[in-house]
mmCIF entry with sequence, helices, sheets and N, C-alpha, C, O atoms, coordinates in Angstrom:
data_MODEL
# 
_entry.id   MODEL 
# 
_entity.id                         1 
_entity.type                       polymer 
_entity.pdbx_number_of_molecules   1 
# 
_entity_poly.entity_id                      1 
_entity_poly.type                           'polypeptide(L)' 
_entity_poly.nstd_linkage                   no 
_entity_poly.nstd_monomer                   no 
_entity_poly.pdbx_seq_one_letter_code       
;(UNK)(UNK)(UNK)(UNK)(UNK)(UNK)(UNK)(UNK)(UNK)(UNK)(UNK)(UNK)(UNK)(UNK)(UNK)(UNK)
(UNK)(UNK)(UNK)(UNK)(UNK)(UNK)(UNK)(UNK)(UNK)(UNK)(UNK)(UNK)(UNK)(UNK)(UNK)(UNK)
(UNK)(UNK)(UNK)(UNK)(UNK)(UNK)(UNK)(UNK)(UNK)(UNK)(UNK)(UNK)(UNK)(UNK)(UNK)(UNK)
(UNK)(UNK)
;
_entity_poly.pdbx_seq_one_letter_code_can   XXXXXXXXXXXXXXXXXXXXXXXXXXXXXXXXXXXXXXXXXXXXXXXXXX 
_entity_poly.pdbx_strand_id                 A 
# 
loop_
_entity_poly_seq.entity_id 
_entity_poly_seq.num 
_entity_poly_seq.mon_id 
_entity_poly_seq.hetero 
1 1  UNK n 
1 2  UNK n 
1 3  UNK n 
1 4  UNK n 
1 5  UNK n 
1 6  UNK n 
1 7  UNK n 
1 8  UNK n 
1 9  UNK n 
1 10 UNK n 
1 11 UNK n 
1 12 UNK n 
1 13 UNK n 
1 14 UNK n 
1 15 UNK n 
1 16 UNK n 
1 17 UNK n 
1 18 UNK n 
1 19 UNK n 
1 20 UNK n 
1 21 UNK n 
1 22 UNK n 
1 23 UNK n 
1 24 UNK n 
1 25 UNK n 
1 26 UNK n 
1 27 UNK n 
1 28 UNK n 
1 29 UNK n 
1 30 UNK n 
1 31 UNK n 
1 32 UNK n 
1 33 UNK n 
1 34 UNK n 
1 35 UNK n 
1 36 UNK n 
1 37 UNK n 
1 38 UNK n 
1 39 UNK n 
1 40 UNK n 
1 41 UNK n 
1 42 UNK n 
1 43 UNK n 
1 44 UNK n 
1 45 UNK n 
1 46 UNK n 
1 47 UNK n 
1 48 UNK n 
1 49 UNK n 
1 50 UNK n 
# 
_struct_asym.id          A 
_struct_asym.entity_id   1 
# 
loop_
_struct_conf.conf_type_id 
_struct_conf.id 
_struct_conf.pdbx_PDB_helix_id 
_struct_conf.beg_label_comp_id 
_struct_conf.beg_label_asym_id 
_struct_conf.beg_label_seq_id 
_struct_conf.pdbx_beg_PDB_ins_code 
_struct_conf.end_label_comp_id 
_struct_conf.end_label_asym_id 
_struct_conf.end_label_seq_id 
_struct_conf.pdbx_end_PDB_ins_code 
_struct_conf.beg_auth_comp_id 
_struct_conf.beg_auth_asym_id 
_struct_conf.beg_auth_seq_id 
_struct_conf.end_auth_comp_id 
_struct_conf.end_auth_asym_id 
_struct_conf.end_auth_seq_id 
_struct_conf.pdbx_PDB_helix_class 
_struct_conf.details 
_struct_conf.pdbx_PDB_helix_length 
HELX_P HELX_P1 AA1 UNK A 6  ? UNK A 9  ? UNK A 6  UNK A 9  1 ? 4 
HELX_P HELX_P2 AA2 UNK A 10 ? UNK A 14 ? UNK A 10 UNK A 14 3 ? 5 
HELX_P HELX_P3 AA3 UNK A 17 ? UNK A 25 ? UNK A 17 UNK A 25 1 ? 9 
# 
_struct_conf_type.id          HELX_P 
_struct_conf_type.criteria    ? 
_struct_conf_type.reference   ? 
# 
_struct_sheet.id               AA1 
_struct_sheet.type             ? 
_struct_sheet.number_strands   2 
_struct_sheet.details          ? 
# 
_struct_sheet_order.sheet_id     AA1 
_struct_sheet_order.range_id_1   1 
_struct_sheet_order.range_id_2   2 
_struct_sheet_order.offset       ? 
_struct_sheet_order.sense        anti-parallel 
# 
loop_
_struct_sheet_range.sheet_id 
_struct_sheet_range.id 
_struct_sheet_range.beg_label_comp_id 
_struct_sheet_range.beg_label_asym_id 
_struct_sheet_range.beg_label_seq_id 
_struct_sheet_range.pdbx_beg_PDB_ins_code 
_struct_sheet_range.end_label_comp_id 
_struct_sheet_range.end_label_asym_id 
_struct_sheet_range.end_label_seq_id 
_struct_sheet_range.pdbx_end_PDB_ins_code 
_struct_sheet_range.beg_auth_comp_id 
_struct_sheet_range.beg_auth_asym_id 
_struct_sheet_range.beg_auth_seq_id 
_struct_sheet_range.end_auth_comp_id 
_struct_sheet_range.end_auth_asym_id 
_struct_sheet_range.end_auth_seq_id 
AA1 1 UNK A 33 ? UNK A 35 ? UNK A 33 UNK A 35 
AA1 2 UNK A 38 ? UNK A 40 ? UNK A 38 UNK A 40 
# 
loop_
_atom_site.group_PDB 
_atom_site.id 
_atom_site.type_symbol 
_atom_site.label_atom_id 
_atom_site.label_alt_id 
_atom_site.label_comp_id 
_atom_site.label_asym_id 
_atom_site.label_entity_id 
_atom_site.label_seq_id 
_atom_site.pdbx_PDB_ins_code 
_atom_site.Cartn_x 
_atom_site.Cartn_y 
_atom_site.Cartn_z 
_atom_site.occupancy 
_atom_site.B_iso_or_equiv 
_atom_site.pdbx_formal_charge 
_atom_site.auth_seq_id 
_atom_site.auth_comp_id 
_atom_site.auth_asym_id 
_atom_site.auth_atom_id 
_atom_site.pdbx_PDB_model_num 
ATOM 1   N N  . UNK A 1 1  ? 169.953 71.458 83.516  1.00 0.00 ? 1  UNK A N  1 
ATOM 2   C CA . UNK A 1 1  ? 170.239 70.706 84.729  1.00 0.00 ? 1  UNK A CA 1 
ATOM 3   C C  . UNK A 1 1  ? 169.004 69.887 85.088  1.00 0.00 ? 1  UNK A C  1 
ATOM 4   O O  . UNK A 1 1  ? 167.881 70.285 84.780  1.00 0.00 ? 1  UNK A O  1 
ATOM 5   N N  . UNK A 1 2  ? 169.212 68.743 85.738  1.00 0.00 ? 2  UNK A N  1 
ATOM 6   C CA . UNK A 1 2  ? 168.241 67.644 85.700  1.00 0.00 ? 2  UNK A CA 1 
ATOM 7   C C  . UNK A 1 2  ? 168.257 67.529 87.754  1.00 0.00 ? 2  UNK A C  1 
ATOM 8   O O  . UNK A 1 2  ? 169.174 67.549 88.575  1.00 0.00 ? 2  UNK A O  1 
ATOM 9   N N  . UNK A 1 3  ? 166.816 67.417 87.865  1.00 0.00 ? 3  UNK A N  1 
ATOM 10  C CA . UNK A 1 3  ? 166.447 67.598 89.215  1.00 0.00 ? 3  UNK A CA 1 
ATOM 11  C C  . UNK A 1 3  ? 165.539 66.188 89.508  1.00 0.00 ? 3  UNK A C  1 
ATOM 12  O O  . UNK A 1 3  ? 164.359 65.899 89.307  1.00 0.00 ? 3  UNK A O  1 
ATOM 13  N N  . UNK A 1 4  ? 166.833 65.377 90.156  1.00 0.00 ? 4  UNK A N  1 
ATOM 14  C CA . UNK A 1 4  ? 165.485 63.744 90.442  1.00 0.00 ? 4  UNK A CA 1 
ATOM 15  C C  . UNK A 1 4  ? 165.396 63.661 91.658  1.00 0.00 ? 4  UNK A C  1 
ATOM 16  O O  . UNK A 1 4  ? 166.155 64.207 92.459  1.00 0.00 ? 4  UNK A O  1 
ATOM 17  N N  . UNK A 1 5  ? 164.264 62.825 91.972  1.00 0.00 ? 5  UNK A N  1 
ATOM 18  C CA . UNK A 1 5  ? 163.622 62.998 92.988  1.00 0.00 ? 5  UNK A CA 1 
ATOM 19  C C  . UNK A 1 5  ? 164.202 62.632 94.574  1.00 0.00 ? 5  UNK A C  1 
ATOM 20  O O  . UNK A 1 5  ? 164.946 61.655 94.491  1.00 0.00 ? 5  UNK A O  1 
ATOM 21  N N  . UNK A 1 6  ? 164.137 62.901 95.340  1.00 0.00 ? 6  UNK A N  1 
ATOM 22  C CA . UNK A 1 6  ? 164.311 63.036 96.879  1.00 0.00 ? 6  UNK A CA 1 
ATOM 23  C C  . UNK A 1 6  ? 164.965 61.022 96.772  1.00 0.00 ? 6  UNK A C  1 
ATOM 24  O O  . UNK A 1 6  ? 166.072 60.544 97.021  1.00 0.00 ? 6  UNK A O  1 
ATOM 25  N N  . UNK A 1 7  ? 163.893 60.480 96.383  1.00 0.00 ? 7  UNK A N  1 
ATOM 26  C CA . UNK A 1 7  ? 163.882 59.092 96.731  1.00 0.00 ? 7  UNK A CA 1 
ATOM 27  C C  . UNK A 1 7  ? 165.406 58.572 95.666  1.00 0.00 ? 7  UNK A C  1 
ATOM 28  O O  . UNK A 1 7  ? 166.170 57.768 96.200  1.00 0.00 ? 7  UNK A O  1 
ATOM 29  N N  . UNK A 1 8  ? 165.764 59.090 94.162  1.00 0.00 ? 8  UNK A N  1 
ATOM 30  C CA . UNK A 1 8  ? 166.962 58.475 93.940  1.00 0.00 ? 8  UNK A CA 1 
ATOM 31  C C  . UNK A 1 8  ? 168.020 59.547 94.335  1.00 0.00 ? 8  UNK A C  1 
ATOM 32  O O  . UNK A 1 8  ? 169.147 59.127 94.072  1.00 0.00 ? 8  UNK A O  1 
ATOM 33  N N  . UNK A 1 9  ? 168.024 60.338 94.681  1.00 0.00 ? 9  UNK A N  1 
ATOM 34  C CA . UNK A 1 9  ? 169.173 60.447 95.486  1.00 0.00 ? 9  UNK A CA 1 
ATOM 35  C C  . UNK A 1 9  ? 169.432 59.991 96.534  1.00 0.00 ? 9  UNK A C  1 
ATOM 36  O O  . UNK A 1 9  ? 170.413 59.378 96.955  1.00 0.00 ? 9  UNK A O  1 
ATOM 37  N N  . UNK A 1 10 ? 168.677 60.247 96.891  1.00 0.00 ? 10 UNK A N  1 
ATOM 38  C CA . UNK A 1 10 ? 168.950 58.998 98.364  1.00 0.00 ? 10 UNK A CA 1 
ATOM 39  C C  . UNK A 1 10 ? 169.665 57.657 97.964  1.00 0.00 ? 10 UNK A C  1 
ATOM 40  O O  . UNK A 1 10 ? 170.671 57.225 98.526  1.00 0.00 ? 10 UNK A O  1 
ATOM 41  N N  . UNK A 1 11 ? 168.984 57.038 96.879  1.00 0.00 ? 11 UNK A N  1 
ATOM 42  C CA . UNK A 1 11 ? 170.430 55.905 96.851  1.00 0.00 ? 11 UNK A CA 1 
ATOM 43  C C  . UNK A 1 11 ? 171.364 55.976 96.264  1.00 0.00 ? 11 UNK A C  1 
ATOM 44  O O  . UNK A 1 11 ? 172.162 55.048 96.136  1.00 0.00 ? 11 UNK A O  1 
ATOM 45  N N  . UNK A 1 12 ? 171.480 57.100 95.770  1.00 0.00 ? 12 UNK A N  1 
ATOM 46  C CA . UNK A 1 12 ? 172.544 57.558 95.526  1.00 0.00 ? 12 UNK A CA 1 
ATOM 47  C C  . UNK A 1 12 ? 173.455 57.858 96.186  1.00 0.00 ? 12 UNK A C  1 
ATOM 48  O O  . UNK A 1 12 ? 174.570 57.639 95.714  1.00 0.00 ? 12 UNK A O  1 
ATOM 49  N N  . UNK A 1 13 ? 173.343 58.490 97.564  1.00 0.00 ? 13 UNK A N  1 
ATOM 50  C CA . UNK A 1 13 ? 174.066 58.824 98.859  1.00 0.00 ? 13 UNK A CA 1 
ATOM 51  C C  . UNK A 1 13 ? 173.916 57.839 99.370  1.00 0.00 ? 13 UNK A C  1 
ATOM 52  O O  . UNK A 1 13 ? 174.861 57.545 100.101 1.00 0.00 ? 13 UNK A O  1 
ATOM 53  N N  . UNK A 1 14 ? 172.886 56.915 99.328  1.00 0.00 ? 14 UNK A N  1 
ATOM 54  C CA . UNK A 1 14 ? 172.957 55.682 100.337 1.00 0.00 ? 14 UNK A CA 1 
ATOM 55  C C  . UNK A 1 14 ? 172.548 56.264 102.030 1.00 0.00 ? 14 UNK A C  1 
ATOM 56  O O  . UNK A 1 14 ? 173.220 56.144 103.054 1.00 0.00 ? 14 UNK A O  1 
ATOM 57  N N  . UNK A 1 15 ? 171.405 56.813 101.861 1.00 0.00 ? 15 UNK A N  1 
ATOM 58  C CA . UNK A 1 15 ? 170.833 57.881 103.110 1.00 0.00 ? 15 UNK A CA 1 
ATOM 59  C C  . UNK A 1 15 ? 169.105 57.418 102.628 1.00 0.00 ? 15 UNK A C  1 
ATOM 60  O O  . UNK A 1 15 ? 168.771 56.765 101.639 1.00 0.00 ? 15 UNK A O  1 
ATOM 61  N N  . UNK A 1 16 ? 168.198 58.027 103.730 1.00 0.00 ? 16 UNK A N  1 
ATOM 62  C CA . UNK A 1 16 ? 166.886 57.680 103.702 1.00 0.00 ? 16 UNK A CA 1 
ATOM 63  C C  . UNK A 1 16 ? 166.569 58.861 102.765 1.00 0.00 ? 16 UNK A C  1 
ATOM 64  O O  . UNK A 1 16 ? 167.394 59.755 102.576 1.00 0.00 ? 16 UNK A O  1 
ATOM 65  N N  . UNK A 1 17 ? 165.041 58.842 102.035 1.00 0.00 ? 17 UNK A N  1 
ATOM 66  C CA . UNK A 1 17 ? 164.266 59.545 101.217 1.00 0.00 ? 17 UNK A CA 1 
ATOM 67  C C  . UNK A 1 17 ? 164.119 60.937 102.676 1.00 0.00 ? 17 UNK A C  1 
ATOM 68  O O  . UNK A 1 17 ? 164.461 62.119 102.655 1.00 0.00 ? 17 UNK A O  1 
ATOM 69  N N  . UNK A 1 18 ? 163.730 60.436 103.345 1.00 0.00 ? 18 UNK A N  1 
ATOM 70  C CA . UNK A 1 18 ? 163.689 61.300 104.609 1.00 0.00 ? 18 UNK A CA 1 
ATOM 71  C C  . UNK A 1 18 ? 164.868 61.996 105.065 1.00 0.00 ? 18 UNK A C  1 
ATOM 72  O O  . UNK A 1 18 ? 164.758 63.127 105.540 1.00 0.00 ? 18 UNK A O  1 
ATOM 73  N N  . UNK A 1 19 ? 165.988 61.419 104.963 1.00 0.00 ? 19 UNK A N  1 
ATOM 74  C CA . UNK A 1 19 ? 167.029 62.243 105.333 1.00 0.00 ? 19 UNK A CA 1 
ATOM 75  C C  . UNK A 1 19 ? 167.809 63.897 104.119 1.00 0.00 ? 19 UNK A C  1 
ATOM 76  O O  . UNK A 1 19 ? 168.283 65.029 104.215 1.00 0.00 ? 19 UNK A O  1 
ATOM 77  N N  . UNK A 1 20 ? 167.348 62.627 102.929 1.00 0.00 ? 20 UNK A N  1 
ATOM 78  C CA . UNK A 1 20 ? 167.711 64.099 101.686 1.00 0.00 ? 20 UNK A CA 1 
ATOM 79  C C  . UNK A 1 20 ? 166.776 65.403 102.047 1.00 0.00 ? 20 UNK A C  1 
ATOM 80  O O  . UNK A 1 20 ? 167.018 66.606 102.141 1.00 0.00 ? 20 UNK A O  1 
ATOM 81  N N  . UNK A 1 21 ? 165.465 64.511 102.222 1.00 0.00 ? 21 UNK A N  1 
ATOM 82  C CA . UNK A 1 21 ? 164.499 66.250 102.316 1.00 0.00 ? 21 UNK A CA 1 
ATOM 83  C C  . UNK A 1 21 ? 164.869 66.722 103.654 1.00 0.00 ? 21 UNK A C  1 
ATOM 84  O O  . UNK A 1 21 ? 164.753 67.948 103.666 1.00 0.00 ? 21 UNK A O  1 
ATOM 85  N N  . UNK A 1 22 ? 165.360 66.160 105.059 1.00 0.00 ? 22 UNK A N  1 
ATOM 86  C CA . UNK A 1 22 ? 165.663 67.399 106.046 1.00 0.00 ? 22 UNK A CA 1 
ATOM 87  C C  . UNK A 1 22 ? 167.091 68.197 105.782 1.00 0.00 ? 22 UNK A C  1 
ATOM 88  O O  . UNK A 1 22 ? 167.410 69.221 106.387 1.00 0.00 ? 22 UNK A O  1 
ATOM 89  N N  . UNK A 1 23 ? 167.892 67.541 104.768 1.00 0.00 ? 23 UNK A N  1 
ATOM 90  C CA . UNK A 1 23 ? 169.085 68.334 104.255 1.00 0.00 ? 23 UNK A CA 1 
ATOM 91  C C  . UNK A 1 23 ? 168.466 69.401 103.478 1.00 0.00 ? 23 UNK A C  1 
ATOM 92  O O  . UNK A 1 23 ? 168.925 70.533 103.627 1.00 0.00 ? 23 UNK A O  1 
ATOM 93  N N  . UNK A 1 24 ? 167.620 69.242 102.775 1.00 0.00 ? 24 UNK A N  1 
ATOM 94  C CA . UNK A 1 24 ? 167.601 70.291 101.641 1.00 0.00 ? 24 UNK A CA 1 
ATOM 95  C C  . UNK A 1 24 ? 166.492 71.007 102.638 1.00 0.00 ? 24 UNK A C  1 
ATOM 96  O O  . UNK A 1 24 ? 166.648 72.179 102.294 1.00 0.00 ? 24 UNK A O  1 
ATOM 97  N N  . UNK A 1 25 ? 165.411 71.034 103.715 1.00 0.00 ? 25 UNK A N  1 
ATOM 98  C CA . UNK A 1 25 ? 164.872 71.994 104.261 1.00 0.00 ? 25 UNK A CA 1 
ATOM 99  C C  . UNK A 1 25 ? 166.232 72.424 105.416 1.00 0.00 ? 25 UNK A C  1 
ATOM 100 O O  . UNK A 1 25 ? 165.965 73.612 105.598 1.00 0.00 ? 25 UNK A O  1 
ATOM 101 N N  . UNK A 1 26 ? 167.165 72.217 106.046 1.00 0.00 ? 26 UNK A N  1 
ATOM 102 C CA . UNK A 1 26 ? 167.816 72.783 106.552 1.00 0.00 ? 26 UNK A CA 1 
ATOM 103 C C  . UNK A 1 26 ? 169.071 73.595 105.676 1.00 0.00 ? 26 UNK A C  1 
ATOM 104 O O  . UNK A 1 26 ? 170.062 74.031 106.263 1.00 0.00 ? 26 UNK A O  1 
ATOM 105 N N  . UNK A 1 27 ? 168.888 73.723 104.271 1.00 0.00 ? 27 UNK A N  1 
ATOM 106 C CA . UNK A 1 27 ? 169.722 73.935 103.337 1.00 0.00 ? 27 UNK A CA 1 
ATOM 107 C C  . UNK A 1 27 ? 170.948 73.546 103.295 1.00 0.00 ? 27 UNK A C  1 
ATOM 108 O O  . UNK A 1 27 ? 171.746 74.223 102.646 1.00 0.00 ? 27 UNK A O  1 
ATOM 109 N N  . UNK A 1 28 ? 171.353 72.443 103.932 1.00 0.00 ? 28 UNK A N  1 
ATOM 110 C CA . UNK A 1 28 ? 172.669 71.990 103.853 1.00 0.00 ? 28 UNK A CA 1 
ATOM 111 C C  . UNK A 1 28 ? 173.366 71.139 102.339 1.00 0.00 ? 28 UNK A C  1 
ATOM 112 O O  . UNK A 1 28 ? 174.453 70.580 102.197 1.00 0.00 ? 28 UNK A O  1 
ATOM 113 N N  . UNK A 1 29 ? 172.154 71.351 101.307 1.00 0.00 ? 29 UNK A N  1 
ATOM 114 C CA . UNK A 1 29 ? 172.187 71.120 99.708  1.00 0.00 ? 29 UNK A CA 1 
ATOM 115 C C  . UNK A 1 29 ? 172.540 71.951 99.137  1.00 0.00 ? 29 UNK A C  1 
ATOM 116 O O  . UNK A 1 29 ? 171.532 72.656 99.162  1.00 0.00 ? 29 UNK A O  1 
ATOM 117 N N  . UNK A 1 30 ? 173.543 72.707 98.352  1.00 0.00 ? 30 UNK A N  1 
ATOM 118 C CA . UNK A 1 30 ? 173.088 73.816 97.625  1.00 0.00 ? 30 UNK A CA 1 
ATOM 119 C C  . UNK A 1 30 ? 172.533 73.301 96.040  1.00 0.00 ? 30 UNK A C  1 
ATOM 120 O O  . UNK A 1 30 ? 172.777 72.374 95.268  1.00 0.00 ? 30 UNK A O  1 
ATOM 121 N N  . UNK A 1 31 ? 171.695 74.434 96.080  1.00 0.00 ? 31 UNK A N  1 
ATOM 122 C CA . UNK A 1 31 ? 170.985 74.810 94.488  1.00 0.00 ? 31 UNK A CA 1 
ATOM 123 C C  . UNK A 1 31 ? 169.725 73.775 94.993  1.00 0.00 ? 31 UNK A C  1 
ATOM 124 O O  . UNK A 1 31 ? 169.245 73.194 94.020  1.00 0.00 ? 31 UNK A O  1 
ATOM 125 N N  . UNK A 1 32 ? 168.921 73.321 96.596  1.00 0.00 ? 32 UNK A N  1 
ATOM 126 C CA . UNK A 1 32 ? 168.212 72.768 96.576  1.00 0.00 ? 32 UNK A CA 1 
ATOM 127 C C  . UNK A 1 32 ? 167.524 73.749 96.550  1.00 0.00 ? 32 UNK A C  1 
ATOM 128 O O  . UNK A 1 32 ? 167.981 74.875 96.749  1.00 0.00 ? 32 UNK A O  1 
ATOM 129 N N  . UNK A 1 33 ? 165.957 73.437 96.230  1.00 0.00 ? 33 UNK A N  1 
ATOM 130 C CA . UNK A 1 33 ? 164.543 74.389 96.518  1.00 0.00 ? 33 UNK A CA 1 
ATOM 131 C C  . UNK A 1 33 ? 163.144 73.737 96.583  1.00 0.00 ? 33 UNK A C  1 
ATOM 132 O O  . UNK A 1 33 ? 162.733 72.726 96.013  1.00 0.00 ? 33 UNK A O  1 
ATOM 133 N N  . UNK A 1 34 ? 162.419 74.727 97.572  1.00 0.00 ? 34 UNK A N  1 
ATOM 134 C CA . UNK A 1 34 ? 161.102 73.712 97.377  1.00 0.00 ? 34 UNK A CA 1 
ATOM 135 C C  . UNK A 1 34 ? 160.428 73.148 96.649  1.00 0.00 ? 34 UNK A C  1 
ATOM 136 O O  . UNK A 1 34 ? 161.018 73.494 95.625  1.00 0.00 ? 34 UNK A O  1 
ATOM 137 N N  . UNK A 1 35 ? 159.607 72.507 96.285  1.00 0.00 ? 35 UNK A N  1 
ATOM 138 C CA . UNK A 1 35 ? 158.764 72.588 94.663  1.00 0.00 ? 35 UNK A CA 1 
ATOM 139 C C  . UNK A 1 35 ? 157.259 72.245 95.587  1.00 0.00 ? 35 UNK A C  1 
ATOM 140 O O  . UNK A 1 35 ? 157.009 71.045 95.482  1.00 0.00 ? 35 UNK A O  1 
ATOM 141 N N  . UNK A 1 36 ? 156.260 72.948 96.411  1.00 0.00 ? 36 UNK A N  1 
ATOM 142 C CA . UNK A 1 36 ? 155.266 72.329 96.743  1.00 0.00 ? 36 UNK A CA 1 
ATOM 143 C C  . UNK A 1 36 ? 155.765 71.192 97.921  1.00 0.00 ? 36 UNK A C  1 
ATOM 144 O O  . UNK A 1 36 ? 156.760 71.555 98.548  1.00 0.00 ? 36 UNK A O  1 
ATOM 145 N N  . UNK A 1 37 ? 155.160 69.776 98.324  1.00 0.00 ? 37 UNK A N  1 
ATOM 146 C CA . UNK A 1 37 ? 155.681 69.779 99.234  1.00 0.00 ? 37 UNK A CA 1 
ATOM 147 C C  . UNK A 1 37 ? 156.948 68.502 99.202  1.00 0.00 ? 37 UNK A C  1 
ATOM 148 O O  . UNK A 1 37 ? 157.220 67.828 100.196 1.00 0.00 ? 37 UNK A O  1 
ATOM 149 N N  . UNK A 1 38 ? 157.602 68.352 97.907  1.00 0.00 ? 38 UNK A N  1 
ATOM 150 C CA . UNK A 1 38 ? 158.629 67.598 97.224  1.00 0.00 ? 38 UNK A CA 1 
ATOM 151 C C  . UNK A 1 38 ? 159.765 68.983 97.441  1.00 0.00 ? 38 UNK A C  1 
ATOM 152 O O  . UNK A 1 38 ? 159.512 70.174 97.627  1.00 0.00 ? 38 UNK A O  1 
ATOM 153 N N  . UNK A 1 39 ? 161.169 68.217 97.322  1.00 0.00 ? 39 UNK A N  1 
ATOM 154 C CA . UNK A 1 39 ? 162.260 68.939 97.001  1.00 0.00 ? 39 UNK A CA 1 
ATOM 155 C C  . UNK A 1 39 ? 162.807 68.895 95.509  1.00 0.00 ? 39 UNK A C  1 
ATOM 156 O O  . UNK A 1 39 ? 162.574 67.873 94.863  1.00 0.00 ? 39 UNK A O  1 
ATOM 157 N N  . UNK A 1 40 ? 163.560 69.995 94.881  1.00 0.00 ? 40 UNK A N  1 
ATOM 158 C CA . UNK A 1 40 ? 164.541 69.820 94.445  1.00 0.00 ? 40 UNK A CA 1 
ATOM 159 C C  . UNK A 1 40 ? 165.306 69.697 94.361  1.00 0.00 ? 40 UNK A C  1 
ATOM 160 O O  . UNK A 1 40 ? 165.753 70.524 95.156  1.00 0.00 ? 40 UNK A O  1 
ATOM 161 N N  . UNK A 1 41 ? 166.601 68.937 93.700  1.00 0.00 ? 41 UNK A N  1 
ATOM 162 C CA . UNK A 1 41 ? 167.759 68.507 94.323  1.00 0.00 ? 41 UNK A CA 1 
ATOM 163 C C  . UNK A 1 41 ? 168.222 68.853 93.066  1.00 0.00 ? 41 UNK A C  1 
ATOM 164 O O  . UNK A 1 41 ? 167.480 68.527 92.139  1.00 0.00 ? 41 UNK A O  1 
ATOM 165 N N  . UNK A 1 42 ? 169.560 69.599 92.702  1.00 0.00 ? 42 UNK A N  1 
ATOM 166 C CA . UNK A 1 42 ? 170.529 68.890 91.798  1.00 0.00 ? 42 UNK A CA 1 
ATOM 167 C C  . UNK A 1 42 ? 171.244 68.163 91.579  1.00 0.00 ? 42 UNK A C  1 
ATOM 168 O O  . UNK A 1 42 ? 172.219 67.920 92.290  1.00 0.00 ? 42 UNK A O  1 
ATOM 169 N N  . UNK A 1 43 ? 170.894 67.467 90.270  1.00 0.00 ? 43 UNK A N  1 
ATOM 170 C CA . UNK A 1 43 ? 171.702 66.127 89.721  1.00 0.00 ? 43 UNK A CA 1 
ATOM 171 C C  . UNK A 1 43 ? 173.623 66.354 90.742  1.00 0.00 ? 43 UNK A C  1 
ATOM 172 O O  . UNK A 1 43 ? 174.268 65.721 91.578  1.00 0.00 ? 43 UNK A O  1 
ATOM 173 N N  . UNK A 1 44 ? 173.729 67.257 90.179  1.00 0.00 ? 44 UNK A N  1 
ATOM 174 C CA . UNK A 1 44 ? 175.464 67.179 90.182  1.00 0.00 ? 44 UNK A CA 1 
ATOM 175 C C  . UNK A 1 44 ? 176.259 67.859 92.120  1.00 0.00 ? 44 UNK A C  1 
ATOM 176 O O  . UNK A 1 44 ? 177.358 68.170 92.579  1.00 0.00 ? 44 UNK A O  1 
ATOM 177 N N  . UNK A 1 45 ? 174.635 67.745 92.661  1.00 0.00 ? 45 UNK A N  1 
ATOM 178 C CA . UNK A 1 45 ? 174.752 67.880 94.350  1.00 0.00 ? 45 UNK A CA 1 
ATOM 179 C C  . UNK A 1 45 ? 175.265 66.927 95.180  1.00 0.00 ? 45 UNK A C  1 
ATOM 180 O O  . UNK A 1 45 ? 174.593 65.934 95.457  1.00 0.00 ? 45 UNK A O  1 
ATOM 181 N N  . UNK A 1 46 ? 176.348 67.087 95.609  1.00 0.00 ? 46 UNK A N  1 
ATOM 182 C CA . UNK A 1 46 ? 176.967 66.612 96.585  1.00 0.00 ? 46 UNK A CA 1 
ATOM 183 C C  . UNK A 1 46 ? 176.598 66.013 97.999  1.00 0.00 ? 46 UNK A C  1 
ATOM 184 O O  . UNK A 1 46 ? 176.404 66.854 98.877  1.00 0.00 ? 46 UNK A O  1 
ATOM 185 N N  . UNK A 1 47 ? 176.463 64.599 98.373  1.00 0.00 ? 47 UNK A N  1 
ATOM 186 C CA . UNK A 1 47 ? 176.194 64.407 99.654  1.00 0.00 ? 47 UNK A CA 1 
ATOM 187 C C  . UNK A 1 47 ? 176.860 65.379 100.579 1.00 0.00 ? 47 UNK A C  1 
ATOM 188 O O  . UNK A 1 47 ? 178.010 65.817 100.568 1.00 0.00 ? 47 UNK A O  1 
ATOM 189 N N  . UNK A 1 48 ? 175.966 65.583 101.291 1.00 0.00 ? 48 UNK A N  1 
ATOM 190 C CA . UNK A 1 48 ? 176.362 66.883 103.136 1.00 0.00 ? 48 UNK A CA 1 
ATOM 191 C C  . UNK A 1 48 ? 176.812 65.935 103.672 1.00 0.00 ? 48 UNK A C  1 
ATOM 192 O O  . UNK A 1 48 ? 176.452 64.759 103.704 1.00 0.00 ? 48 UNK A O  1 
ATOM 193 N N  . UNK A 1 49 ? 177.976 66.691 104.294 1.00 0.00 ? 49 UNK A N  1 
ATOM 194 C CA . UNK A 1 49 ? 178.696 65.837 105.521 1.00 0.00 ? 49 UNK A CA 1 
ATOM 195 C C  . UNK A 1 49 ? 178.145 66.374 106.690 1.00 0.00 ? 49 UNK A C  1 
ATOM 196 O O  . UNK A 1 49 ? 177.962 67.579 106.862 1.00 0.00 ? 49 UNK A O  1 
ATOM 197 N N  . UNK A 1 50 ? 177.749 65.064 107.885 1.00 0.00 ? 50 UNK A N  1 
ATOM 198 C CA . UNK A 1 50 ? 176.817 65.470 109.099 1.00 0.00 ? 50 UNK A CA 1 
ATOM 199 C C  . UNK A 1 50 ? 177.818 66.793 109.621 1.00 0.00 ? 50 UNK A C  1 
ATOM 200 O O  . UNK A 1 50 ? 177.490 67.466 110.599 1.00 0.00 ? 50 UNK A O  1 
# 
């Protein structure tokens, strides 16, 4: 499984670099996790609905 960064998912969802990382610190990502002070995201993770 492939984990890219905060910034292309975000355009991927079409949401701010800022908004993916307060999803994935409020865990509303699953299979997100910290890595230091970057997130992980999985590739095949689903935009959160507000």
């Amino acid at each position: 499984m492939t984990y890219p960064s905060a910034a292309k998912v975000a355009r991927l969802w079409g949401i701010s670099a800022r908004s993916v990382r307060n999803c994935c610190a409020q865990g509303r990502v699953p299979g997100a996790f910290p890595t230091g002070k970057a997130r992980g995201v999985p590739a095949d993770a689903g935009r959160p609905v507000a």
